[in-house]
Every structure is written in structure tokens, then in C-alpha cells.
Backbone bond lengths (Angstrom), bond angles and torsions (degrees), N, CA, C in turn:
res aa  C-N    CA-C-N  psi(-1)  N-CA   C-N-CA  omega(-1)  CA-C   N-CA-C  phi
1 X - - - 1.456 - - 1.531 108.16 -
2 X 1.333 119.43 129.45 1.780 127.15 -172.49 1.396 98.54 -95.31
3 X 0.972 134.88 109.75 1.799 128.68 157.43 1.437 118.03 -98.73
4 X 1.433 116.55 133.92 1.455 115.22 177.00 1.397 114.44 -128.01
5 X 1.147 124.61 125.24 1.420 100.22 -167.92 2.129 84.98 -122.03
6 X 1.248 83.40 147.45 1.736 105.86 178.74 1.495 120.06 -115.82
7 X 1.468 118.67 114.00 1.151 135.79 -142.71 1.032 105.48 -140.10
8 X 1.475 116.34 154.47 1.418 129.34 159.33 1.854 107.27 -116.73
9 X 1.512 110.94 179.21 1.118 119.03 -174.29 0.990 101.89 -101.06
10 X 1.605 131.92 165.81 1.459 125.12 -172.53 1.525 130.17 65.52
11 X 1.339 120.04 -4.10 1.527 135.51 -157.75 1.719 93.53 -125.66
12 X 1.919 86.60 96.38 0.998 101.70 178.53 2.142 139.70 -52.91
13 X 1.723 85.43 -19.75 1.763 102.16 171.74 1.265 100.89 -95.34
14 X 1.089 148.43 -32.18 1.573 138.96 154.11 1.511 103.81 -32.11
15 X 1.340 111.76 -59.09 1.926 120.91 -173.53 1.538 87.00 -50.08
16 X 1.297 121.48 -62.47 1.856 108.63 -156.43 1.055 121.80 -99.35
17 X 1.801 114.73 3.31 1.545 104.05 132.26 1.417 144.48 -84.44
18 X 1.216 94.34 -14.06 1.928 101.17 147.71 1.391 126.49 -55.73
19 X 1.430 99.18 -56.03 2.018 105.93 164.01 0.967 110.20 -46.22
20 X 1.537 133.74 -46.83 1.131 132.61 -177.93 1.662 121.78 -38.53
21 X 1.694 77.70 -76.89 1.630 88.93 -178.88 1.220 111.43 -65.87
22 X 0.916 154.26 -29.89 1.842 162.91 -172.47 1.641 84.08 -56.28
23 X 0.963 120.23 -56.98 2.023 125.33 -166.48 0.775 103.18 -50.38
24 X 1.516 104.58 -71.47 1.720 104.26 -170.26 1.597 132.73 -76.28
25 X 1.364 96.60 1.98 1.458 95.64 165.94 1.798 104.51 105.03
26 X 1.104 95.79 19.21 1.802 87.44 -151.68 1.590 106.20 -108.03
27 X 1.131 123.76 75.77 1.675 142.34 147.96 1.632 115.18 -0.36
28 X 1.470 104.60 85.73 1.222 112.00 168.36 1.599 121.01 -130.65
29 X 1.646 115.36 -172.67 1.198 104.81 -176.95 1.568 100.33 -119.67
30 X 1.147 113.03 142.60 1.697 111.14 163.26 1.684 124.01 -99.63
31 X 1.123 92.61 141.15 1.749 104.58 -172.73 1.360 110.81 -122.13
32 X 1.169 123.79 142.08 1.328 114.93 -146.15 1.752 91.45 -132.29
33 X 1.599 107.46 104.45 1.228 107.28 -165.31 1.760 133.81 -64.41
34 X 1.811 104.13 -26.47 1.064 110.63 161.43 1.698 114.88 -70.62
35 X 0.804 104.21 -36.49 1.942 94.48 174.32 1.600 123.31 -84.43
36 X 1.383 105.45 -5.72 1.623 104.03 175.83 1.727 84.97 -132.00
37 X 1.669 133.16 122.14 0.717 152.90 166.65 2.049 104.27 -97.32
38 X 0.877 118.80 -18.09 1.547 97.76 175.99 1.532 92.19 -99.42
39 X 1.130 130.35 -20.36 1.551 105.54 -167.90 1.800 104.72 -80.42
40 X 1.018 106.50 -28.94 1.587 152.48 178.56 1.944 81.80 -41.08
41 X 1.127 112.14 -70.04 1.543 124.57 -166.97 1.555 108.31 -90.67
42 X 1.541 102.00 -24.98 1.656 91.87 161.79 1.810 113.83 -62.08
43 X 1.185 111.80 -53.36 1.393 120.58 -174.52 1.720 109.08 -68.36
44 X 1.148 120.79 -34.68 1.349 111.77 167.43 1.890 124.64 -67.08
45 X 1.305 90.02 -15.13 1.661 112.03 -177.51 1.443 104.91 -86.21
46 X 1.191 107.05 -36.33 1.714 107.85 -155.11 2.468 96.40 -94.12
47 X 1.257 120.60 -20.45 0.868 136.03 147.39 1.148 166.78 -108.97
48 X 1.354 100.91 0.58 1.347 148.38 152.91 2.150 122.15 66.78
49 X 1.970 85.32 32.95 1.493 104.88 -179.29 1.369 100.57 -127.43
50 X 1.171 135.72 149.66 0.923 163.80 175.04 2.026 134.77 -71.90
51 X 1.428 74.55 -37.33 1.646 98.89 -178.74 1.906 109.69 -71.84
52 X 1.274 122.84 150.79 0.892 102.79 146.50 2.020 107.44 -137.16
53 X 1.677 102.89 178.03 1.294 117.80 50.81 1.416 109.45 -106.90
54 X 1.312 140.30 161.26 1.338 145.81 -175.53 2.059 110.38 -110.23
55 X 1.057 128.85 97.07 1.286 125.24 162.35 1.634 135.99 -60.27
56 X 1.192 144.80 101.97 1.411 140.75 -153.85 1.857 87.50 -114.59
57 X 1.255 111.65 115.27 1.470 120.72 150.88 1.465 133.80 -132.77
58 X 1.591 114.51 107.80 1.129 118.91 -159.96 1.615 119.54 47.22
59 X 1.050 113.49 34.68 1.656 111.55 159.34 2.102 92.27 115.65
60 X 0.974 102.28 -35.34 1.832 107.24 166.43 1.673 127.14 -59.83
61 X 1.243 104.87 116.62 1.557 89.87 -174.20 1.865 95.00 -113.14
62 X 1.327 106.05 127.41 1.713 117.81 150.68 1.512 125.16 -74.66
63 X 1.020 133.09 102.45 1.273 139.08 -156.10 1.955 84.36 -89.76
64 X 1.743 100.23 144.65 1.936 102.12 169.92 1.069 102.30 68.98
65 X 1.580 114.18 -167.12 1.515 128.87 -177.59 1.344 83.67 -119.64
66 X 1.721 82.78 125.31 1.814 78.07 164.20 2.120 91.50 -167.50
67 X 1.668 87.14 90.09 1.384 108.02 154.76 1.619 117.91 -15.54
68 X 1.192 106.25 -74.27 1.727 101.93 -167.40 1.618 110.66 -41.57
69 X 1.680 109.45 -30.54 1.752 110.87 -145.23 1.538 72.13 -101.42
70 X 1.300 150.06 -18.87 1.359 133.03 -179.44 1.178 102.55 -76.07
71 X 1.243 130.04 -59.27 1.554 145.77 171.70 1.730 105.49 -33.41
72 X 1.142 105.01 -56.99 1.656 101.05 -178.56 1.909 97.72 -84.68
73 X 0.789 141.16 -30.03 1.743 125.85 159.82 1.677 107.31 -44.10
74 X 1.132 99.61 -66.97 1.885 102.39 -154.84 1.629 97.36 -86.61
């Protein structure tokens, strides 16, 4: 399973979906949206929100923090 999660700095639900995943064990990559601007617009393209934090699993993106939809992913 590939996880990517796309983030900014300062963005406090970015912080506790990192906690998140850090807990449960769950092996992902972080992308850091102010310093990568095309992936930045890939992920805003490929889900079509703006906000993050943004979750990418296997081709699925979870838009925000949102526990339940991590819980039912992993």
C-alpha cells in the first residue's frame, strides 16, 4: 500500500494527520506543498480541493483529516 500525504507547514491537521499515521504504524510519504508546486496541482487536480492535508492511497485521495476514512483505508 503507497501513502502520500501532501502538506503544508504550519497546518495544524497536516500535524494530526501525521500523528495519525505515525500511531498506527502506517508508512507514508510527505510532500510538502509549498516546496513542490506541481505535485501541489497534481493533487489539487486529481481531487479537485484545494485544502490540505490531502491523503493519496493507491490512486484514492482523502481530502482533510478525517479519522473515520483513515480507519476504514488502513
Amino acid at each position: 500500500m503507497t501513502a502520500t500525504l501532501y502538506s503544508k507547514p504550519g497546518c495544524p491537521w497536516c500535524d494530526k494527520a501525521k500523528e495519525w499515521l505515525k500511531k498506527h504504524k502506517v508508512k507514508f510519504k510527505e510532500i510538502n506543498c509549498q516546496e513542490d508546486q506541481k505535485a501541489y496541482e497534481y493533487i489539487q487536480n486529481k481531487s479537485g480541493e484545494s485544502g490540505v492535508p490531502q491523503l493519496e492511497v493507491n490512486g484514492k485521495v482523502i481530502v482533510g483529516y478525517d479519522e473515520e476514512a483513515y480507519e476504514e483505508t488502513f
